[in-house]
C-alpha positions as CSV (number, residue, x, y, z in Angstrom):
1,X,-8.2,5.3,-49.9
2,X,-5.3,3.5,-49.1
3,X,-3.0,6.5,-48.9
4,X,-5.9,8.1,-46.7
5,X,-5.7,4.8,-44.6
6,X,-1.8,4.9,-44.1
7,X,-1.8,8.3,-43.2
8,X,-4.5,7.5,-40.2
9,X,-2.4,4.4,-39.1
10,X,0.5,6.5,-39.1
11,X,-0.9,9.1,-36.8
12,X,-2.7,6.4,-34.3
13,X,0.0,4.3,-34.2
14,X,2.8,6.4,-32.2
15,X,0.2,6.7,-29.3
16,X,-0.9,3.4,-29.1
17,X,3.1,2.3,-28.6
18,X,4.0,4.3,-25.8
19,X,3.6,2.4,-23.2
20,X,5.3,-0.3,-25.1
21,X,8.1,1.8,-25.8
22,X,8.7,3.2,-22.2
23,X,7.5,0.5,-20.5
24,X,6.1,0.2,-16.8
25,X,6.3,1.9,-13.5
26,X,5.3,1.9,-10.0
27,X,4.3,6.1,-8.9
28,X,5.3,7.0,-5.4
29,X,1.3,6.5,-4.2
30,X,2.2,2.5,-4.3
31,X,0.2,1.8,-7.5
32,X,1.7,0.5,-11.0
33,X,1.1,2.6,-14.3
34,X,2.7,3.3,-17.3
35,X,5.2,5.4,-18.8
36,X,3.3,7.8,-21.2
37,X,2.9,11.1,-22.4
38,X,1.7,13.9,-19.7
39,X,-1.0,14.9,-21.9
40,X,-2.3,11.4,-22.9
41,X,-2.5,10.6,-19.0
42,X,-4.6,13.6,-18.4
43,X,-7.2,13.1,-21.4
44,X,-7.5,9.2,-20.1
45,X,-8.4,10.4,-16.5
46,X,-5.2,9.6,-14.9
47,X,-2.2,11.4,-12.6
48,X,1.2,11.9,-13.7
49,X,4.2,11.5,-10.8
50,X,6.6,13.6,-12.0
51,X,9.7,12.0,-10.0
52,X,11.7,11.0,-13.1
53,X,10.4,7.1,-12.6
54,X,10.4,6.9,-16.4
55,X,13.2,7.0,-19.5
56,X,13.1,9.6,-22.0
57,X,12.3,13.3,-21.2
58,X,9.8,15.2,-19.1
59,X,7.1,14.9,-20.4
60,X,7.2,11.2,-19.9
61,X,6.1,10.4,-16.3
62,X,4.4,7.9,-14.4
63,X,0.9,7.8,-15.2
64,X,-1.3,5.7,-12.6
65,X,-5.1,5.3,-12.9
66,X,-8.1,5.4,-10.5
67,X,-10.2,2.3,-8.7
68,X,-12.4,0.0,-10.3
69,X,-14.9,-2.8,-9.3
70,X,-14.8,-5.7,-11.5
71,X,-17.7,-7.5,-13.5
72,X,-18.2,-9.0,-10.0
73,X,-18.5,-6.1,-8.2
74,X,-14.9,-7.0,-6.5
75,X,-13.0,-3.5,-5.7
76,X,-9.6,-3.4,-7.8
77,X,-7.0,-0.9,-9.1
78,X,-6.8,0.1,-13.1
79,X,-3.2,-0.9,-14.1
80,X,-1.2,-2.9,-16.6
81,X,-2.3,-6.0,-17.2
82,X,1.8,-6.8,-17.1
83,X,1.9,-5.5,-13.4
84,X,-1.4,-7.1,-11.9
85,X,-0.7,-10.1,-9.5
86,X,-4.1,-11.0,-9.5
87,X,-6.7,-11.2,-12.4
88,X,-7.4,-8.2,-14.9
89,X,-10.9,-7.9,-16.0
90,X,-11.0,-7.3,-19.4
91,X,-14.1,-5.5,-19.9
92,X,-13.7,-1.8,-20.7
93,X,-13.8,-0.6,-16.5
94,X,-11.2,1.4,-17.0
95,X,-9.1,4.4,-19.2
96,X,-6.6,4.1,-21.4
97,X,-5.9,1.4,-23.7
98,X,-7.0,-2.0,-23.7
99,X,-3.8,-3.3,-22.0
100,X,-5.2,-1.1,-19.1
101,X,-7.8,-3.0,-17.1
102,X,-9.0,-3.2,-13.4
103,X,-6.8,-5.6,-11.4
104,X,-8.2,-7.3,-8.3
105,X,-6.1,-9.9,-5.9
106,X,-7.9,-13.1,-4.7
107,X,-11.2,-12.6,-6.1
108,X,-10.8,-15.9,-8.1
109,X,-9.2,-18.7,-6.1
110,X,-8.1,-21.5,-7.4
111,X,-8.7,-23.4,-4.6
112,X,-8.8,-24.0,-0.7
113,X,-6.5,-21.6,1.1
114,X,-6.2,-19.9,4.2
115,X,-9.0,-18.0,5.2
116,X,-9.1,-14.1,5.3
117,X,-9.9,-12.2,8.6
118,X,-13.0,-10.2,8.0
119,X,-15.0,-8.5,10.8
120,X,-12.9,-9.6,13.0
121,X,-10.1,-8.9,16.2
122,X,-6.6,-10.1,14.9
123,X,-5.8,-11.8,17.7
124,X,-3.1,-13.7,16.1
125,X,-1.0,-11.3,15.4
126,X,1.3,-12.2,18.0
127,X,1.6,-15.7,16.9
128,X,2.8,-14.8,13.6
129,X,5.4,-12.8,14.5
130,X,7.3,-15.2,16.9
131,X,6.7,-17.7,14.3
132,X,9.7,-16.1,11.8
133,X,11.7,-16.1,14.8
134,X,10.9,-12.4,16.1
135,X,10.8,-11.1,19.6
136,X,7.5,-10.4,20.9
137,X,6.1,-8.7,23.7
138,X,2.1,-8.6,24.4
139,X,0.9,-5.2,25.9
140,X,-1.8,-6.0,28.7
141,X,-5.4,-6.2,27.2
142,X,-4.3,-5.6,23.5
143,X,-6.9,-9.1,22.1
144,X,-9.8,-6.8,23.0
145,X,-8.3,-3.7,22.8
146,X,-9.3,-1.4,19.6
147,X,-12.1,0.8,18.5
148,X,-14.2,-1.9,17.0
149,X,-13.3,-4.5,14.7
150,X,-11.6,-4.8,11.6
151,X,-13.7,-5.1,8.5
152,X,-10.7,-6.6,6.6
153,X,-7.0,-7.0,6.3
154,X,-5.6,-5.5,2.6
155,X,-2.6,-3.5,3.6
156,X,0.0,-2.4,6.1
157,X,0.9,0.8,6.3
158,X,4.2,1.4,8.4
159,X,5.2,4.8,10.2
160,X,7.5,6.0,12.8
161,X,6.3,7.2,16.0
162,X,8.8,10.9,15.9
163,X,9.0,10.0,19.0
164,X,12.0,10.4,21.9
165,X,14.9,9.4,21.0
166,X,16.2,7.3,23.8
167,X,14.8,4.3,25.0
168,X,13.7,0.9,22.9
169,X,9.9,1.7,22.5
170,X,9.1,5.3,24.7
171,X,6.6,5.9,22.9
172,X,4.0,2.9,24.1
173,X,1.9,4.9,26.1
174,X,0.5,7.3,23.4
175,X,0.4,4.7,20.8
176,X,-1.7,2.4,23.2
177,X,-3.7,5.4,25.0
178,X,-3.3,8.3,22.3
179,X,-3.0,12.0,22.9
180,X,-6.0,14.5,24.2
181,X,-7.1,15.0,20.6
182,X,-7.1,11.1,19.5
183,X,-7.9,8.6,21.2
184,X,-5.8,5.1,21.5
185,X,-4.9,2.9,20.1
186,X,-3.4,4.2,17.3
187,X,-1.6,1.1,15.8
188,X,-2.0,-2.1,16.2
189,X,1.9,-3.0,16.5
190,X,4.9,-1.1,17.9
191,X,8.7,-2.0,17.0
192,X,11.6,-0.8,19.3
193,X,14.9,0.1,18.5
194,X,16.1,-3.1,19.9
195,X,13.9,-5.2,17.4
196,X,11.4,-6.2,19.3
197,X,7.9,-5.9,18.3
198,X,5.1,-4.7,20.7
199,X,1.3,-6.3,20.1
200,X,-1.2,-3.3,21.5
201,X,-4.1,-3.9,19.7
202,X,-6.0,-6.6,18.1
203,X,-9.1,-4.0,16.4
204,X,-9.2,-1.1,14.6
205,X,-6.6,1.4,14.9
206,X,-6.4,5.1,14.6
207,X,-3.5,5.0,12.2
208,X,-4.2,6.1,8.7
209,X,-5.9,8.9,8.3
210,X,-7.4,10.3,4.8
211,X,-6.0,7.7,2.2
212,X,-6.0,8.0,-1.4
213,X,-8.2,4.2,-1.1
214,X,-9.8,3.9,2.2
215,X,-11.1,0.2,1.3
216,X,-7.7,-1.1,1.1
217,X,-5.4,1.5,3.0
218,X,-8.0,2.7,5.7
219,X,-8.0,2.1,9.5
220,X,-10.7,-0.6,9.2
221,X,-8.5,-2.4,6.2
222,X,-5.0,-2.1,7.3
223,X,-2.5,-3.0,9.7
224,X,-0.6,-0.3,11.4
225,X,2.8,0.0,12.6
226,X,4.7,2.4,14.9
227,X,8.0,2.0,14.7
228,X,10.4,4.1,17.0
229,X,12.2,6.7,15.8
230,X,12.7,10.5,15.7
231,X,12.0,10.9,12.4
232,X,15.7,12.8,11.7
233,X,17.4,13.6,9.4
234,X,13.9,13.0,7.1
235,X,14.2,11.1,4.3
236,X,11.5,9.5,1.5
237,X,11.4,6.4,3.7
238,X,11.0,8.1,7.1
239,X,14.6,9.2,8.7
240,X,18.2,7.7,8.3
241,X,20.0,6.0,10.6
242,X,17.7,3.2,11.5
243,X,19.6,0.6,13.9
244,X,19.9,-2.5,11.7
245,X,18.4,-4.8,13.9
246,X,15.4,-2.5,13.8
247,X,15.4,-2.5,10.3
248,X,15.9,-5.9,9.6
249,X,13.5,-6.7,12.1
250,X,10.7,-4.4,10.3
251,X,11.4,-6.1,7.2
252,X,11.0,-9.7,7.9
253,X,7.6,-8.5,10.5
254,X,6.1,-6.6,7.5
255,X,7.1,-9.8,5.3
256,X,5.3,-12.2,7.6
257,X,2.2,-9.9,8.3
């Protein structure tokens, strides 16, 4: 028996380590995993990213798991409990091993704090910006301009407009009005090459698209931003050669947002 027993430790215990052994990773679709075993991603339900994020060879990628809703019915993201920046639910929601559990952010304050916008214009959008020191220019009509209101505010997703490639921000009137097969706006923000950020919208935007979590990256849940830029040379992060006071500019808007 206790031969019989070693043996079964022995053969449970290399899987059971690995993402101990190769630690944690966040996939190129924005979410946190682990480093394990192809095959032991796909038989827990999840997706490898095979962008050599992870030590050791191939077959070790980037394995990142699904949505969740917690014991409160709160929507969240199955990760490592390591990686989550809110509170992990231990109660079985999700695949893979027990340090694997559905991760939610703010769904258990710890007391009073600023209030979240929820069916609601962001007409304050604006405010924040010039209030880190950022230069700001309010398009006519944007507090009531947007198709409908937002439901919530859980991401930001940025872009850049691929648009002319002279000029600070040429490409207002389409993001604003949109084009004869979508209608404006399409972002609620606009940043120029000269660093200055262009309010256009307060409501939903026509930004996103199909998104791998449309209750956190969808139009009605996220901030968009057009930034200008032609969108050459192409790179992962959009094009090369942004102007640094454009890109320093995105960073601390983003940050402030």
């Amino acid at each position: 028996m206790w031969i019989s027993m070693q043996f079964m430790m022995a053969a449970i215990l290399p899987w059971t380590t690995f993402a101990q052994q190769y630690g944690t990773c966040t996939a190129r679709n924005g979410l946190s995993g682990e480093c394990i075993n192809t095959g032991m991603c796909s038989a827990n339900g999840g997706i490898s990213d095979p962008a050599n994020l992870c030590p050791g060879d191939n077959t070790i990628q980037c394995c990142t798991y699904g949505t969740c809703k917690n014991s409160k019915g709160v929507a969240g993201i199955c990760q490592p409990t390591s990686t989550c920046k809110g509170s992990s639910d231990p109660a079985n929601l999700c695949p893979g091993g027990n340090h694997i559990q559905c991760c939610t952010v703010g769904s258990t304050p710890t007391g009073p704090g600023p209030s979240k916008p929820i069916n609601t214009m962001l007409t304050g959008l604006a405010d924040i910006l010039r209030g880190v020191g950022l230069n700001v220019v309010e398009v006519a009509g944007w507090k009531t301009r947007g198709h409908g209101v937002m439901a919530s505010v859980k991401g930001i997703i940025v872009h850049h407009t691929a648009g002319s490639s002279t000029g600070d921000y040429p490409s207002l009137a389409v993001v604003r009005d949109g084009t004869s097969s979508l209608a404006g706006p399409l972002s609620q923000l606009g940043l120029g090459r000269s660093g200055t950020w262009f309010v256009i919208a307060a409501g939903r935007c026509y930004h996103a698209g199909s998104t791998l979590d449309d209750s956190i990256y969808g139009n009605s849940n996220a901030i968009g931003i057009e930034a200008e830029g032609v969108g050459l040379p192409a790179t992962d992060s959009g094009h090369a050669h942004w102007p640094e006071v454009q890109y320093q500019s995105y960073v601390k808007g983003v940050k402030a947002l």
